[in-house]
N, C-alpha and C positions, 0 to 999 in steps of 0.2 A: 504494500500500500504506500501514498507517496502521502505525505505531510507537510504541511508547510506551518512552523511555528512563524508568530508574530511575538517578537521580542528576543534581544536576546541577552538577558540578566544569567543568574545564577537558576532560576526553575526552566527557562527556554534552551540553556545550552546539557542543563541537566536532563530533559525529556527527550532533546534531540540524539545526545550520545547512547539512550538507552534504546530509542526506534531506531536506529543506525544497528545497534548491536542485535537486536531481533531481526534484521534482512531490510527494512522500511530504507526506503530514499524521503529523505528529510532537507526541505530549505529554511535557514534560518534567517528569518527576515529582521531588518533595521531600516532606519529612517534613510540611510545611504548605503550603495553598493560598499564603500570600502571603511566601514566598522571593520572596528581591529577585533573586538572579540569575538563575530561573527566570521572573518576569515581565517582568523586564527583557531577556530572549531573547525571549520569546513577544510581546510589546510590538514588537519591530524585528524579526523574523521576518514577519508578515504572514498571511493567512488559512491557513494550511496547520500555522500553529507555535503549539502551545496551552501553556498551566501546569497544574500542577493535584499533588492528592497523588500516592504512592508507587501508593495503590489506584487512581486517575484514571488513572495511564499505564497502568497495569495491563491494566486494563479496556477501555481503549485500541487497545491498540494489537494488531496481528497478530502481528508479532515484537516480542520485547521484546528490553532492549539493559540488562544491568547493568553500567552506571560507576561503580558506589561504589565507595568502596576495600573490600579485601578482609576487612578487618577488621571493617566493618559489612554486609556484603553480608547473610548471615542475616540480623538483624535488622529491615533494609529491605525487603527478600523478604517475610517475616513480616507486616509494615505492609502489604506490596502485597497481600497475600493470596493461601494457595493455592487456592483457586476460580479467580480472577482471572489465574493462569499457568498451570491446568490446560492441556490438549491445546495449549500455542503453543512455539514455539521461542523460547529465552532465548538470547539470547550474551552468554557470560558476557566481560566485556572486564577485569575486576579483575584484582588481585595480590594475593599474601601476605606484601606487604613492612608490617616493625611498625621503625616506628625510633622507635630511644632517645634519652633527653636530650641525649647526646654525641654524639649523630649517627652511631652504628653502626647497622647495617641488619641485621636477620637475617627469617626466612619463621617464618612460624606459619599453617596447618599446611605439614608440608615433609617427602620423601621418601616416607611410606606414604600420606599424603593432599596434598588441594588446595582448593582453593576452591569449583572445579567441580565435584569431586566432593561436597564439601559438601552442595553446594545440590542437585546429583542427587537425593540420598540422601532432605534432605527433603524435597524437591518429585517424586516419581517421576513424576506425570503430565506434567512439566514435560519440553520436549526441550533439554535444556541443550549448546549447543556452545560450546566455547571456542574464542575469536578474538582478534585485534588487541590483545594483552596484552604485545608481546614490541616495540614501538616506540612512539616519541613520537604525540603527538593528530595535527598538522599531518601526518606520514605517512600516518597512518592511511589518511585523506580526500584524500591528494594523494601518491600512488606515486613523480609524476617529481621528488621534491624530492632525491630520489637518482637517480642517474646509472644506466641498465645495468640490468640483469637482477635481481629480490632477491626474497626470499620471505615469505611470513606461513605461518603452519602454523596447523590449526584439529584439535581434537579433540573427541568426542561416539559416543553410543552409536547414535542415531536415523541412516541411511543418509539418508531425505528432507532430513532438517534439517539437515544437512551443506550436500544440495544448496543448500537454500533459501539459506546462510548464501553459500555460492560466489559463487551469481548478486548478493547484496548488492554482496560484494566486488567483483565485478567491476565494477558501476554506480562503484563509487567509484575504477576505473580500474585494477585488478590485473588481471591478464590470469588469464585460468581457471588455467592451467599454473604459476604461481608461487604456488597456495595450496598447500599439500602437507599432504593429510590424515594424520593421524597414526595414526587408529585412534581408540582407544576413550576414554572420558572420564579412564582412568587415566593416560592421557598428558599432562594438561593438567600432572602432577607436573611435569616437566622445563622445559613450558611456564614457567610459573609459577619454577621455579628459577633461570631466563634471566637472571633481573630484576634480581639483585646484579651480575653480571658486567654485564650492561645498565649500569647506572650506573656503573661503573668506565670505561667507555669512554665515558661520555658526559664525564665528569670530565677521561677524558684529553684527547680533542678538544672542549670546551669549548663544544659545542650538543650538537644533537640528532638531525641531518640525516644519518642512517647507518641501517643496516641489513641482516641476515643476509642469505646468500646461497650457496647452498647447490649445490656441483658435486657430482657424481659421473661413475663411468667410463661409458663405455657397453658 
């Protein structure tokens, strides 16, 4: 399958090295053809790992993958182009974390909206699921860095593109039954909310090597 991530931080070059390593042809897109940490991935990557702009991954790829932060995410989108996301499944991977001078964290947008619903909104052709937003990169692409049983949660409107999103997950070693669909893309709210409380625990225990885990009765 070919993918075209949008971003390329620490979760964009982290997802692309791990779809690279499962057989996936992966373009890692930026605001310019010649980003240094996108040709310097695509460089040590090997035939399957390309660079290229925002609209190159775009255009790219079958699923697309948004790693920017959540604060540019429109805008990047924008740059990708809606032609170029029409009819494909987006997973949206951002946040709505904005932090201040002082190092307070607050969400923008937060409670009636989200990030993913954002990008729904402007993109309708687009199948936007929200994923992999609620752990560190290294988990993401490696489940057993925790111990035991733990979950991801995904949300979106599309039934398909949920699937499609499942089977990703699973390549990258989550077992089908630990994704827990949440329902509709207004979920991604909570999703997305996770993420202050997220950092307080990461704060407490001092990495990053944790994540939810979710019992109920039977």
């Amino acid at each position: 399958m070919r993918f075209g991530i949008i971003g390329t931080g620490t979760v964009g070059r982290t997802l692309a090295a791990k779809l690279v390593s499962l057989g996936h042809e992966v373009t890692l897109g930026s605001r310019t053809k010649d980003n240094a940490a996108a040709t310097s991935w695509a460089e040590q990557a090997g035939p399957y790992g390309h660079s290229g702009t925002f609209a190159d991954a775009a255009a790219f790829g079958d699923v697309l993958i948004n790693a920017t932060a959540g604060t540019v995410s429109l805008k990047a989108l924008r740059a990708a182009g809606a032609e170029r996301l029409a009819g494909k499944v987006l997973i949206d991977v951002s946040n709505a974390l904005v932090f201040s001078p002082t190092g307070e964290v607050t969400l923008d947008p937060v409670n009636t909206d989200s990030i993913a619903e954002q990008i729904q909104r402007e993109f309708p052709d687009t199948k936007v699921v929200k994923a992999l937003n609620t752990l560190s990169a290294p988990l993401m692409v490696d489940p057993g860095r925790v111990p035991g049983e733990h979950n991801l949660f995904i949300a979106g409107e599309d039934v398909e593109a949920k699937a499609t999103v499942t089977a990703v997950l699973e390549q990258f070693g989550w077992p089908a039954g630990s994704v827990l669909d949440l329902g509709g893309v207004a979920s991604a709210r909570g999703m997305e909310m996770l993420m202050p409380f997220w950092l307080s625990v990461m704060r407490r225990f001092g990495h990053a090597d944790f994540n939810y885990a979710i019992r109920k009765a039977d």
